[in-house]
C-alpha positions as a printed Julia matrix, in Angstrom:
186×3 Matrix{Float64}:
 -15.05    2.96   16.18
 -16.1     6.56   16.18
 -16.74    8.18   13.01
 -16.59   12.34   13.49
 -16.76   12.63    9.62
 -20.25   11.81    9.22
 -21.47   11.63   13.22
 -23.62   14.8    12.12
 -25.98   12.13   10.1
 -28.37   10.08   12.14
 -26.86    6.31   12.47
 -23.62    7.03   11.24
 -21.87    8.04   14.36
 -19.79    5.15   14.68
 -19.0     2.12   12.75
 -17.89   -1.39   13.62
 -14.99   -2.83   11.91
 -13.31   -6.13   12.61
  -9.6    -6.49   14.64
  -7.7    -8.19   11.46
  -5.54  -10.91   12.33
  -2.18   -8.76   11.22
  -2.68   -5.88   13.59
  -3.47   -8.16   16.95
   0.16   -8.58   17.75
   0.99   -4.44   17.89
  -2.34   -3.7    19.75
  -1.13   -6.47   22.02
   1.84   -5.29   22.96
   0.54   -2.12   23.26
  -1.81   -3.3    26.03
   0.48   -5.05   27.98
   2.44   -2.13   27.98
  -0.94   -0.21   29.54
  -1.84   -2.93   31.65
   1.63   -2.88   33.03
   1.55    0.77   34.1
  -2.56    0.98   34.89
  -3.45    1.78   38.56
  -7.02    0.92   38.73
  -7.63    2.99   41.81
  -7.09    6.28   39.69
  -9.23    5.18   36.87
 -11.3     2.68   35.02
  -9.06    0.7    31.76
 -12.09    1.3    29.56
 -10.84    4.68   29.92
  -7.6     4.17   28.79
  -6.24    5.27   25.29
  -4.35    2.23   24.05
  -2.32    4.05   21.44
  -1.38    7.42   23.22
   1.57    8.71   20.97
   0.05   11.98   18.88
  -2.74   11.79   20.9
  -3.19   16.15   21.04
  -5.24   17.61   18.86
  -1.98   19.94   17.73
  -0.12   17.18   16.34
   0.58   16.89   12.45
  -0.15   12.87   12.13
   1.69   13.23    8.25
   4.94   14.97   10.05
   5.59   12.25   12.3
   5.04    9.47    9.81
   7.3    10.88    7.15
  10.07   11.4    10.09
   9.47    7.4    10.83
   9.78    6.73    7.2
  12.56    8.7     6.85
  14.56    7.23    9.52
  13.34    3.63    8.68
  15.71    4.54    5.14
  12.77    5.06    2.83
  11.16    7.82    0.68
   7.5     9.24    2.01
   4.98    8.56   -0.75
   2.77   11.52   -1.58
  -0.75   11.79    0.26
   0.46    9.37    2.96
  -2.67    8.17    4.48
  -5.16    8.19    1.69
  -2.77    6.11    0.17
  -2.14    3.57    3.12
  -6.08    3.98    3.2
  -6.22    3.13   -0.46
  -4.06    0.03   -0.46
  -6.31   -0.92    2.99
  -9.76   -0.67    0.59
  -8.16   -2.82   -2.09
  -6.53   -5.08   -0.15
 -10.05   -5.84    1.76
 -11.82   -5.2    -1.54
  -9.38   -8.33   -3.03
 -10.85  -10.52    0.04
 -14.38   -9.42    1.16
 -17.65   -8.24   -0.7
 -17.31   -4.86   -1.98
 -19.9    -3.45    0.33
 -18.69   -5.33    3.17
 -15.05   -3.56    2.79
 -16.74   -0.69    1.42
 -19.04   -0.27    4.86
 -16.18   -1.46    6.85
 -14.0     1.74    5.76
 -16.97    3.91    5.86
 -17.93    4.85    2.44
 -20.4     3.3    -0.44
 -18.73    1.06   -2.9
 -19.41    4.18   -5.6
 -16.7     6.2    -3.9
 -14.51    3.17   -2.83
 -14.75    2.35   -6.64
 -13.69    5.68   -7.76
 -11.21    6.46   -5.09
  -9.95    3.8    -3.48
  -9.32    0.78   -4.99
  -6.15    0.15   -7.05
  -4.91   -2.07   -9.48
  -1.81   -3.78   -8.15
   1.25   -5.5    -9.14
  -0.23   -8.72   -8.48
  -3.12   -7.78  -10.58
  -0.35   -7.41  -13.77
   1.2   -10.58  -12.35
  -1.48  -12.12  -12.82
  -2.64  -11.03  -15.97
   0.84  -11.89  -17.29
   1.07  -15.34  -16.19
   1.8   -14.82  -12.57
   5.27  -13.56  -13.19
   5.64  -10.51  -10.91
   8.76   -9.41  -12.79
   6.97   -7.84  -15.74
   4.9    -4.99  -13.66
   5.33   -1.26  -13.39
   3.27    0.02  -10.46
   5.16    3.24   -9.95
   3.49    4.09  -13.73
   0.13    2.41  -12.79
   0.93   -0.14  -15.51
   1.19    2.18  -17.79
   4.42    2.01  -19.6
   6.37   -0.59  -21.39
   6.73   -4.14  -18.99
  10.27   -4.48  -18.33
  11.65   -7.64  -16.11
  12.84   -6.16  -12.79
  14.63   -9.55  -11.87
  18.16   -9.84  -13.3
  18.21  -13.55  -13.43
  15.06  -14.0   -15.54
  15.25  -16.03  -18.85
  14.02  -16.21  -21.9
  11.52  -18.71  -21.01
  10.52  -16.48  -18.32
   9.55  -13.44  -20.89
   7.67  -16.43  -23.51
   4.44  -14.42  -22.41
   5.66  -11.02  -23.5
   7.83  -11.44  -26.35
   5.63  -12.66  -28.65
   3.37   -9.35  -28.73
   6.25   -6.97  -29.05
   7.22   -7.51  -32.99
   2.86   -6.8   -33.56
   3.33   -3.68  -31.01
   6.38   -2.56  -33.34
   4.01   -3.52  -37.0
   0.92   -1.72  -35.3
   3.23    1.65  -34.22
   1.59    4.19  -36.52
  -1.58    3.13  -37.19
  -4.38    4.96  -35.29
  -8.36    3.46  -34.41
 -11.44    4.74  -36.35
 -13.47    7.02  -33.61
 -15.92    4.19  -33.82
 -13.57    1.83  -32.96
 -12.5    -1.58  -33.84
 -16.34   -2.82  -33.44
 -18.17   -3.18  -36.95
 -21.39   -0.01  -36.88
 -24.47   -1.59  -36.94
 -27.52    0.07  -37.69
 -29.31    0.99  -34.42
């Protein structure tokens, strides 16, 4: 694929990056539907865009995704693509080495690191037992675990309620600068 972001530096004008498994049946399509319509007396397939919808350089890529969202019955998320490019990295991150899905996107694993990859619901899910239930991803995990099922049960929350009465004793008390570590002499 071509890469006009960084084409200016010697090497990096294009990058390759594998056709993953979930994406074959849409490009399909979408070349039968060329392949259909081609005349190869007028010019050569290689030629031929695949995806041709937005294809000017006028058109606002963001616009026409939050319309599709929109009328699909859903909310657009803020910075739409460098957030379906964010949950690509981790996603790819979660199943390849990190400079393998790193070079794949085209950055180093620094930046993917910093900007990219995510921590997801089924990382709390995990961390909690595998029970998806007690996640908060719209927070980033950062506020109190609630169940989001309504038919979970009491042995379903066994994980989580033990730690809430020491949450409730601890409430108040604050960490030395240093820590909880013991100082030892340098």
């Amino acid at each position: 694929m071509k890469s006009p972001k960084t084409e200016a530096h010697e090497g990096h004008e294009e990058r390759i990056m594998p056709l993953f498994p979930e994406l074959r049946p849409y490009l399909q399509t979408a070349w039968d539907e060329l392949v259909a319509d081609f005349d190869p007396k007028i010019s050569r397939i290689s030629d031929q865009p695949i995806v041709t919808l937005c294809r000017d350089g006028n058109t606002n890529l963001r616009t026409q995704m939050q319309r599709i969202i929109r009328k699909a019955g859903l909310t657009p998320w803020p910075k739409l693509f460098v957030n379906l490019r964010a949950t690509r990295a981790t996603e790819l991150a979660k199943e390849h080495p990190a400079h393998v899905a790193a070079a794949w996107l085209g950055h180093s694993v620094k930046v993917a690191t910093k900007h990219y990859w995510q921590v997801t619901d089924a990382d709390f899910a995990k961390a909690v037992g595998g029970n998806p239930g007690y996640t908060d991803a719209a927070t980033g995990g950062n506020s109190v675990m609630t169940s989001t099922s309504d038919d979970s049960t009491r042995e379903d929350r066994q994980g989580i309620q033990p730690v809430a009465p020491l949450c409730t004793l601890m409430n108040g008390y604050t960490v030395t600068p240093t820590g909880l570590e013991p100082v030892l002499p340098a």
